[in-house]
N, C-alpha and C positions, 0 to 999 in steps of 0.2 A: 433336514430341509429348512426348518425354519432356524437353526443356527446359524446357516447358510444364510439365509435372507438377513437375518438380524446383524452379521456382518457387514456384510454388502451394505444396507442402508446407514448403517452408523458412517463406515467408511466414504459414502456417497455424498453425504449428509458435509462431513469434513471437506472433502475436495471439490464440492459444488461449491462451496463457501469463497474457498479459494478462485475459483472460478470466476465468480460472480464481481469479487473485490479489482481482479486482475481487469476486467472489461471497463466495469463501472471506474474504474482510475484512470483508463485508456479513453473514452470518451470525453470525459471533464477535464484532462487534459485537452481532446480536440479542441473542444467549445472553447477554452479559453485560450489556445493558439491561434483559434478564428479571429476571437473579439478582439485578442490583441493587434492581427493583421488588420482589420477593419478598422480600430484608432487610429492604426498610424498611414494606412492608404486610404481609408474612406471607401465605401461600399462599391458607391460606382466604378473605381479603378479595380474593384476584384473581380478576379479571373475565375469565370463561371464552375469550372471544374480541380481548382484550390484544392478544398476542402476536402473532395473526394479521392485526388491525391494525394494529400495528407495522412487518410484516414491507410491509404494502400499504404503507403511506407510504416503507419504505423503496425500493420498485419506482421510484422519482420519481427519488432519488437515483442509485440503481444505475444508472439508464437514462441521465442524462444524464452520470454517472461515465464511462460505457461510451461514448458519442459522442465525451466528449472525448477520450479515451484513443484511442481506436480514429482521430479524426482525425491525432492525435502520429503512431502507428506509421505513417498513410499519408506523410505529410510526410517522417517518417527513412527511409522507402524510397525514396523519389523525391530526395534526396539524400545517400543512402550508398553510399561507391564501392563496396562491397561489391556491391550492385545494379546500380549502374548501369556497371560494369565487366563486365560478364556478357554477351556476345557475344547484345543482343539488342534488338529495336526497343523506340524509346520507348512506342509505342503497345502491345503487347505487356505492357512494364513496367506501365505506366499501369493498362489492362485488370483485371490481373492481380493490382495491388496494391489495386482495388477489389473487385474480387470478392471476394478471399480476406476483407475486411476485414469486406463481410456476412455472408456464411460464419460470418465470427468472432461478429460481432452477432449471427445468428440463432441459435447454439451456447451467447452468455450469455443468451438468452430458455430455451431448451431449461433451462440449470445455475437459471434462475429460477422454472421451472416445478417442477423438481424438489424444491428448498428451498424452495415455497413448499408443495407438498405436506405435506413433512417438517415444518413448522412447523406447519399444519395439523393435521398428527396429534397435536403436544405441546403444541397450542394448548386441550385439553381441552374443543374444542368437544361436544357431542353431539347426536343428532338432529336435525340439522341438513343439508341438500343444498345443495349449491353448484347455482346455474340459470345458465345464460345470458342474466337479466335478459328474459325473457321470450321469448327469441328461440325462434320454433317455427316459422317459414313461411318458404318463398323468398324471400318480397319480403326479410325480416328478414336472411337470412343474403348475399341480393345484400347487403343496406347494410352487412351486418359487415364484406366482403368489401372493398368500395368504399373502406370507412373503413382499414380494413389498407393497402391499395396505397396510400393516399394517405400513410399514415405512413410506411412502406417509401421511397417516391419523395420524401419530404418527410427523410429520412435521407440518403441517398442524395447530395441536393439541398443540406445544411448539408455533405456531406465535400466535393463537387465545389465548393463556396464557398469553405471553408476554403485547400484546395488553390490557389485560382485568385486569393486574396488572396495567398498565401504565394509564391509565384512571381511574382505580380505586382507585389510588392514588390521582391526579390530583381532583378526586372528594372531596376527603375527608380533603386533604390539603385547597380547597376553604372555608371549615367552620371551619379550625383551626386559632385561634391566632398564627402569625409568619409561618404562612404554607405556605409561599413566602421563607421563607429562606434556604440555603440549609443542612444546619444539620438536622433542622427537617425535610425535607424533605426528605434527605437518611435515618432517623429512621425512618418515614412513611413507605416508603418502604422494609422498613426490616422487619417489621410487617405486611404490607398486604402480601408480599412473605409469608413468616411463617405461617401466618393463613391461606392462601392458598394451601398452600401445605399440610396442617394437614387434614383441610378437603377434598381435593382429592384426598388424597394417603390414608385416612379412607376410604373414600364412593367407590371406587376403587378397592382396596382390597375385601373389602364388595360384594362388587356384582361379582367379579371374581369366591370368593368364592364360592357365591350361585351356579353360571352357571357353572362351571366346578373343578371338584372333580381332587383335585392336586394328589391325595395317595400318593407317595413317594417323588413328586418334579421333576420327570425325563419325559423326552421326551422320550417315549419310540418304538414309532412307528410313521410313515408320519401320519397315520389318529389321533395321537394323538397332534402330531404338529399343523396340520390343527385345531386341535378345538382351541387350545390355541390361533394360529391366529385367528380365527373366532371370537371369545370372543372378543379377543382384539381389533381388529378391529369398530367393534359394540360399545364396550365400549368408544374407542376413539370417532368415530363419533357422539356418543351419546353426550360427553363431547362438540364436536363442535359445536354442535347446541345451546347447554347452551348459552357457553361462546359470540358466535357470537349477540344472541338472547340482551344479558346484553352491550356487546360490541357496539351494534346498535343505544339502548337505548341509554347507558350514552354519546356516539356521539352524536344522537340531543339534548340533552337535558342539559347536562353539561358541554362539553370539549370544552376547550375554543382556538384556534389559536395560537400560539407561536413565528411565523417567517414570 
């Protein structure tokens, strides 16, 4: 147990850092997109609700800043002897270097919810209420629900890829001539991506297919959103278990330390 913990917090420790840098850059970026607007329109001609538009467009950025970042640290933990010299199972590693990583993601939503507060308030909005886009009933807040887990599982589901390309390369580079070098090792991986995606966006489709009858392509009703969550969801975790399963593997068996 306390190996466990003492993992967890080293690793926590790292990707809160990360965390922290990616917000705190996102902010002092706002600030000085504001004060530049305000040089050159002057306060009075600014548009009360600017800033707090700004700040939503930059949620896009931040978030997908934060995936990739947050995929980097899983990759240098699963080969840094620092880690993986630590009297511990791969799977353990593995586990543990996932976890901590949503942890980490779900703590840059929390530092996002907070600055977007705070921007909120300098944003000179007034009388004004933030709504939940009308969400007031069960059925609403099941689809909010559905829709979350699916992002969550759909996050989740691009680290265990990232991960499963990265090793999967690694593996295959070991029994090439010149598979140390780095040309052939960015064609490597332009080919494991490629065929990876052929086959998961076939077999994907495929089974979407089966489980749920598109007809026109439209979202036409909550109970029909929900099933397309539902599907998707499942699908995804289904996808997780794979890729973790092969991901575990080629950890003890093949991937070799780097740093």
């Amino acid at each position: 147990m306390s190996e466990f913990m003492g993992l967890t917090k080293n690793m926590l420790f790292e990707k809160w850092k990360n965390a922290n840098w990616i917000i705190g850059i996102d902010f002092l970026a706002l600030i000085v997109i504001y004060l530049m607007q305000i040089v050159r329109d002057g306060f009075s001609n600014m548009v009360p609700n600017y800033f707090f538009a700004l700040f939503i467009f930059s949620l896009v950025i931040v978030n997908i800043v934060g995936i990739v970042m947050f995929a980097r640290s899983n990759e240098r933990v699963l080969t840094s002897n620092n880690y993986r010299l630590i009297p511990t199972s791969a799977t353990k590693l593995y586990f543990t270097n996932l976890l901590t990583t949503f942890i980490s993601f779900i703590y840059l939503w929390i530092l996002e919810s907070v600055v977007g507060v705070i921007v909120y308030a300098l944003s000179g909005i007034r009388h004004q209420t933030m709504s939940f886009a009308g969400i007031d009933t069960t059925e609403d807040w099941g689809m909010a629900g559905r829709f979350y887990l699916f992002l969550i599982l759909s996050i989740i589901l691009i680290w265990s890829a990232i991960t499963l390309i990265h090793l999967l390369a690694s593996w295959i580079s070991s029994f090439l001539p010149f598979g140390k070098q780095k040309f052939v090792t960015f064609i490597l991986y332009l080919v494991v991506i490629w065929l990876s995606s052929v086959i998961f966006n076939f077999t994907t489709a495929n089974v979407f297919k089966a489980l749920y009858n598109f007809g026109t392509g439209r979202v036409a009703s909550i109970s029909s959103f929900n099933s397309i969550m539902n599907v998707g969801s499942g699908i995804s975790f289904v996808w997780i278990a794979i890729f973790t399963v092969v991901n575990i593997y080629l950890l003890k068996r093949w991937t070799e330390t780097k740093r």
